[in-house]
N, C-alpha and C positions, 0 to 999 in steps of 0.2 A: 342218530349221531349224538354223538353228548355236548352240551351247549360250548364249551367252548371251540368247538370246533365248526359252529354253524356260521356262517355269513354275517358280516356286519349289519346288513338289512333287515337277518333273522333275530340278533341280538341285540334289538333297537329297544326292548321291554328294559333294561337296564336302566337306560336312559331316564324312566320314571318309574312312579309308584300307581298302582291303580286306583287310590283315594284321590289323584288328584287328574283334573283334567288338563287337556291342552291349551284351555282356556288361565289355568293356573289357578282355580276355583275348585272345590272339594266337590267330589264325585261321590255319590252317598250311595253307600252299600247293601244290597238286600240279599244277605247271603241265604240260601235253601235252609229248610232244618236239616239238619243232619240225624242218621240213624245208622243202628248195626251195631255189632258186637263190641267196637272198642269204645264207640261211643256210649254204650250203656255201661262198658265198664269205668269208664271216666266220671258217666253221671254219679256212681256206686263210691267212690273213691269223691268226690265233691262233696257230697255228705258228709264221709266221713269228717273230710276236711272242715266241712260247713258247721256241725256240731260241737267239733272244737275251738275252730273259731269262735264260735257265740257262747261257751260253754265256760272255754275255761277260765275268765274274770269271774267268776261266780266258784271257784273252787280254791281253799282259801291251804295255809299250811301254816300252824300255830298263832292262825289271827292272820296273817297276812298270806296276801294273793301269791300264788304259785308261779304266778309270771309277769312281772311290772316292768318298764320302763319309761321310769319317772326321771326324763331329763333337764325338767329345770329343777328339781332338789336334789339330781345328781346321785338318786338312788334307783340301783337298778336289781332285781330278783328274776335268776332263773330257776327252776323248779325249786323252789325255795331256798334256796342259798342268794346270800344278800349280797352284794357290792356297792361301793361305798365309792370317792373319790377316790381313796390311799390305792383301792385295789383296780383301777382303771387299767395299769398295765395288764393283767389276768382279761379283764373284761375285752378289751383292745385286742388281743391276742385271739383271743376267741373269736374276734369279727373275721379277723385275718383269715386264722383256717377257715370259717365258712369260706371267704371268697375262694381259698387255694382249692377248697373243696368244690366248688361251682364251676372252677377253671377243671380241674379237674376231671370233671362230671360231661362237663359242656365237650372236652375235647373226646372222651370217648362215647359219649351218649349224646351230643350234640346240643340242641334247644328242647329236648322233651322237659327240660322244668317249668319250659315256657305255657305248656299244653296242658300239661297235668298236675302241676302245682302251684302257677305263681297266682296269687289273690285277683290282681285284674282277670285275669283267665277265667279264672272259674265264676267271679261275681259273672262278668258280662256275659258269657255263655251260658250257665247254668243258673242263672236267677232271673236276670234282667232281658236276656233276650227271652228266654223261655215264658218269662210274663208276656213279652211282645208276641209273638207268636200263639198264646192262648189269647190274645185279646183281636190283634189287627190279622191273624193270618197269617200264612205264609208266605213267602219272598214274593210274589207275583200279586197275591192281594195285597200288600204294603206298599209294592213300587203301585198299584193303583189306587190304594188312600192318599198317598204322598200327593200325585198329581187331582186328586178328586177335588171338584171347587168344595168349602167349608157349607157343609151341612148338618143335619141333627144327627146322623151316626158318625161322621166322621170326629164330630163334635163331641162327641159324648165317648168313642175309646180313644179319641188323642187325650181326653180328660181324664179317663179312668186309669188307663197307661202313666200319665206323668203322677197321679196322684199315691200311685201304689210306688214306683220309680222313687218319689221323695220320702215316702213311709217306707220302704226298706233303705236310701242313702243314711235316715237319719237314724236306724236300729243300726246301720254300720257303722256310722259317726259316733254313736254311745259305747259301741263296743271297742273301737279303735279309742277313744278319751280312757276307756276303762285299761287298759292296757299301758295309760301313760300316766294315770292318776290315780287307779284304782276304781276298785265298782263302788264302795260305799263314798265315795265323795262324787261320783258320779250322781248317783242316789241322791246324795245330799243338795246336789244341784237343786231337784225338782220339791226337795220339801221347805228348801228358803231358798228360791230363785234371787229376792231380793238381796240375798249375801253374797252370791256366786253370780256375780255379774258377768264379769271375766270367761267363768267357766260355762253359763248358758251363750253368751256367745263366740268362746271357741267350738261346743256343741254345734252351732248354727251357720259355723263357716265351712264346719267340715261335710256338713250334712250341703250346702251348698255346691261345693267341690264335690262331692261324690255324685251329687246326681248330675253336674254338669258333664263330669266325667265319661257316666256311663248311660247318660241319655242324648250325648253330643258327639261330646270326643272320641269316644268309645275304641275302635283299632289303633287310632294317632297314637294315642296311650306309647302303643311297642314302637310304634316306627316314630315319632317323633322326638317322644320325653327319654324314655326307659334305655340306658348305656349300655344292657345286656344285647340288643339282638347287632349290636356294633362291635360289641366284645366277639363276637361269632366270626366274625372277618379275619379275624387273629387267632382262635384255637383250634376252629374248625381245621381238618386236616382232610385227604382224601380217604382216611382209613374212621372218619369218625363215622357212628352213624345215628343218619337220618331220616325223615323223612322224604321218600327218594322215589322220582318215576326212572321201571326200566324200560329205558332207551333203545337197550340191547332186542330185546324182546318186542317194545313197543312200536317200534317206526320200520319201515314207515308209514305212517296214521293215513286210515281209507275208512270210508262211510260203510256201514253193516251190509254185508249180501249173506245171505246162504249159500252160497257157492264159496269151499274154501282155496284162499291165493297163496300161495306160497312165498310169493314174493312180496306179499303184504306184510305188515306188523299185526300186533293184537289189537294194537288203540284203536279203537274204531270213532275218536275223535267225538263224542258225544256231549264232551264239555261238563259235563256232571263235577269235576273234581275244582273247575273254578265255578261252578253253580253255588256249591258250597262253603268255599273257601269264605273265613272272619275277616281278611285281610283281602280279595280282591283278586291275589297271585295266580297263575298257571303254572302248576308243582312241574309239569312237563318240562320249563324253560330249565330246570336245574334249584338246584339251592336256592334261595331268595333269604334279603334281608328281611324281607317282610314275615317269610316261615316264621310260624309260631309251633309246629310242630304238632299238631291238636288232633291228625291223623280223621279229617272230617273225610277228605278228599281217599283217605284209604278203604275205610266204609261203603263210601260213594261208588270208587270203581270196582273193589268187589262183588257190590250188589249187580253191577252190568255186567261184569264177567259171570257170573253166573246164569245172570239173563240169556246169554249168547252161547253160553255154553264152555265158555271158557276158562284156564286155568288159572285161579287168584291169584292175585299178589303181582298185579302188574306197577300197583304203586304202593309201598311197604317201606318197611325200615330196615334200611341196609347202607350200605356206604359207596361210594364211588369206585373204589376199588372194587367191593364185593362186586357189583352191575357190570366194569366194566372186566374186568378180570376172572371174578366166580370164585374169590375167595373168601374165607370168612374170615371175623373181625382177630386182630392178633394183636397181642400187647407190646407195644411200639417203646422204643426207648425214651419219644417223648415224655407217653404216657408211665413209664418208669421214673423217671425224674420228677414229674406232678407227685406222684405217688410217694416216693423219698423223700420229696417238703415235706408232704403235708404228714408222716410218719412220726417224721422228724419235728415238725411245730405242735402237734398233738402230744406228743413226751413232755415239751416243754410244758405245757398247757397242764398236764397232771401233775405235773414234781412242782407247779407254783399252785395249785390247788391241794396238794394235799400236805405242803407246807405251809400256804395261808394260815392268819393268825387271826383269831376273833375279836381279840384285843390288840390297842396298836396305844406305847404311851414314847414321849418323846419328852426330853428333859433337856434344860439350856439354862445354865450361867444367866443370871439377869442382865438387861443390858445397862452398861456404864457403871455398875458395881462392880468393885474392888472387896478383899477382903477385910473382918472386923474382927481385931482381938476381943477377946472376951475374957472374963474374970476365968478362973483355974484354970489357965494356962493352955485355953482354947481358940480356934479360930473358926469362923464362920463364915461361909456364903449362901448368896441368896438365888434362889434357882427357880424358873415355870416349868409348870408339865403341861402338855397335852396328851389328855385322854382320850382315846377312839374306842368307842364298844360295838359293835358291826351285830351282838344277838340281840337275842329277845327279851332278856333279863336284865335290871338294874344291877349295874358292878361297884361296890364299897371300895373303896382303895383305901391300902395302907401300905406304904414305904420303908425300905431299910437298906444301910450299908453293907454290902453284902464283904467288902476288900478291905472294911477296917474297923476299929472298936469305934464307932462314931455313932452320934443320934442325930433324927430329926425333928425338925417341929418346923409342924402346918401353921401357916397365916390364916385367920380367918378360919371359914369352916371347914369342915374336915372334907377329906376327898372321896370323889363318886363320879361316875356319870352313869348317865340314864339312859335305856335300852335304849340302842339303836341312833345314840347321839353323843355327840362331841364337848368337854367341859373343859374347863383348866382350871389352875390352879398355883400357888407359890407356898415354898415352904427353905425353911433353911438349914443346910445341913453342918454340924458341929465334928469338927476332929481336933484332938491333940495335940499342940504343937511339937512334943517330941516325935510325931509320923511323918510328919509334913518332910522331906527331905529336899523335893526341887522346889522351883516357884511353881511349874504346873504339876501337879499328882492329879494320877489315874485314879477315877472312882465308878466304881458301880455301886447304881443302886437297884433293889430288889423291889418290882414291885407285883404285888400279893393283894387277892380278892379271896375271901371267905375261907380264909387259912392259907391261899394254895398259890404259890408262885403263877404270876403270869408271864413275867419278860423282866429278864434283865438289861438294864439300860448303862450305857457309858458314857460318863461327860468329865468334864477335868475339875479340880479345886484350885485353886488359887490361894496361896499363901507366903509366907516371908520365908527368905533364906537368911539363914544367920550366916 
């Protein structure tokens, strides 16, 4: 029967989570290793992942990193194109369709980002427990080191375990700093630790956090902190799919004879799919918040239908609808309107990037100055620029009226700013008084880096009406 239609007695699993006991005290988890085809494709696919991750702070594009975000200077590079404060709305824009793309995602593919791509997933699956499990065993020898009084080998791989545990937190902790400050000042860390105070100990908080993370907290991670497997409650639909026992097929669950019952289900209740479960869960109950989608328990029970003789895929990925109907997945009007956002915010997202401007100058009337006659028959105002230069290159600036016979002259030194930084400057700009017609006139001015127009800017003059 499919869960919401079992008894209140039968649907008392709700009620709690299996990390936690009745006692209201954490129930610690020795989930099986897991094996079989999806699983080694996962492991295949973590690599990849795992390569990159460690890989790509170390690949750089014209001197700087390919991929930074550096949020306390407020500079941020994705494949090498730079953002800067001015261009936050672009940047912003682009978090957005991620997320409409995750809703998206989630609603017709449900939590598989949770299983096979989010970082927690794969660090604690594919690195940190897979060290536990070459070191202390498998599920049955760990629940018996756990309970074993402290002696010389329990001793020595609970030691070996947490030491390798905080030697890979703190290679993540370097790569995750590399990612917000760069690799070479990461670097820079460890060849004058005594200047990078600051930075050897955000190094040391992170590498603390990680390993408390993934040698403690480890599942809480999803079901307690992470806002995504809550998000699930709201996108998930009956036509999404997921990870899914069938019901239809499966129940009702009887212990293995060779003698076959017709009036039986396949399950032969062997328990293997919560043996291996990271989270604790029985995929049988239905959906859970707890699903992470990791398809251990898909593995698991293939391997016993086979054992038995039986036809795979009694727990697979498919949708409520498909199991309890036998139809397959169809593109829902929901899933049309996700799709028309997110269509629709990705156009925006190209027409403000390939409009983006590499240079950004901004000019403004000084404050509390009025205008100044000047000798032949001129008048003057005094004006600030600010300069943005977002590339790689030093930009010289030179200024000019582009709307009237007028000159300018710079205060001070001449104008510039410097790759990938902000300068100002004042200068004042001279017209005619036979131009001047109202008290406020339109001006543009032209401003020009190594010959070649960059932006024309508009701000008002101020002068006398006769």
């Amino acid at each position: 029967m499919p869960p919401e239609d079992k008894h209140n007695d039968q649907d008392s699993f709700r009620d709690s989570i299996a990390t936690i006991g009745e006692d209201g005290k954490r129930s610690w988890l020795f989930p099986s290793q897991p094996s079989g085809r999806l699983y080694n494709l996962r492991s295949y696919l973590s690599w990849v992942y795992l390569i990159i991750f460690f890989g790509l702070p170390f690949i750089k594009f014209h001197g700087e990193p390919l991929f930074m975000l550096n949020v306390l200077e407020r500079k941020f590079i994705l494949f090498g194109m730079i953002f800067w404060p001015q261009d936050f709305f672009i940047f912003g824009l682009g978090m957005l369709i991620f997320i409409v793309f995750i809703a998206l995602f989630t609603v017709i593919f449900g939590r598989i980002f949770c299983g096979w791509a989010c970082p927690q997933t794969i660090f604690m699956e594919m690195l940190f427990r897979k060290i536990e499990y070459w070191i202390e065993g498998d599920a049955n020898y760990q629940r018996a080191l756990k309970k074993a009084p402290w002696h010389t080998e329990k001793i020595l791989k609970k030691s070996v375990k947490w030491i390798l545990f905080f030697l890979l937190s703190f290679l993540i902790a370097n790569t995750f700093l590399s990612y917000l400050k760069g690799i070479d000042e990461v670097f820079a860390y460890y060849k004058n630790p005594a200047k990078y105070t600051s930075g050897i100990t955000s190094l040391l908080i992170f590498t603390t956090v990680f390993f408390f993370v993934y040698s403690w907290f480890r599942e809480q991670v999803c079901l307690i902190v992470c806002p995504y497997g809550r998000m699930q409650g709201v996108l998930l639909d009956k036509e999404s799919i997921v990870v899914a026992y069938d019901y239809v097929r499966g129940e009702p669950r009887h212990k293995f004879t060779k003698k076959t019952d017709p009036t039986k289900g396949d399950c032969i209740d062997c328990g293997l799919c919560v043996k291996v479960c990271p989270t604790g869960i029985d995929i049988r109950n239905g959906t859970q918040l707890e699903c992470v989608n990791c398809t251990a328990c898909i593995d698991a029970c293939d391997h016993m239908m086979e054992g038995v003789h039986l036809p795979k895929g009694l727990i697979r990925y498919d949708s409520e609808k498909g199991i309890a109907e036998k139809k397959k997945l169809r593109y829902t009007n929901r899933m049309k309107a996700y799709t028309a956002v997110l269509i629709v915010l990705i156009g925006i997202e190209v027409v403000l990037l390939s409009t983006r401007s590499d240079y950004d100058a901004t000019i403004l009337r000084a404050k509390g100055m009025l205008y100044q006659e000047q000798p032949n028959e001129e008048v003057s105002n005094l004006y600030t620029i600010k300069l943005v230069n977002k590339t790689r290159d030093s930009m010289p600036v030179d200024l000019k009226v582009e709307n009237f016979d007028g000159r300018i002259e710079i205060v001070g030194k001449k104008l510039g700013v410097k790759k990938e930084d902000i300068s100002q400057g004042e200068f004042f700009v001279y017209l005619k008084k036979s131009e001047i017609k109202n008290r406020k006139t339109k001006l543009v001015i032209g401003v020009y880096s190594h010959g070649k127009k960059v932006k024309n800017v508009k701000t008002n003059f101020l002068g006398p009406v006769e």
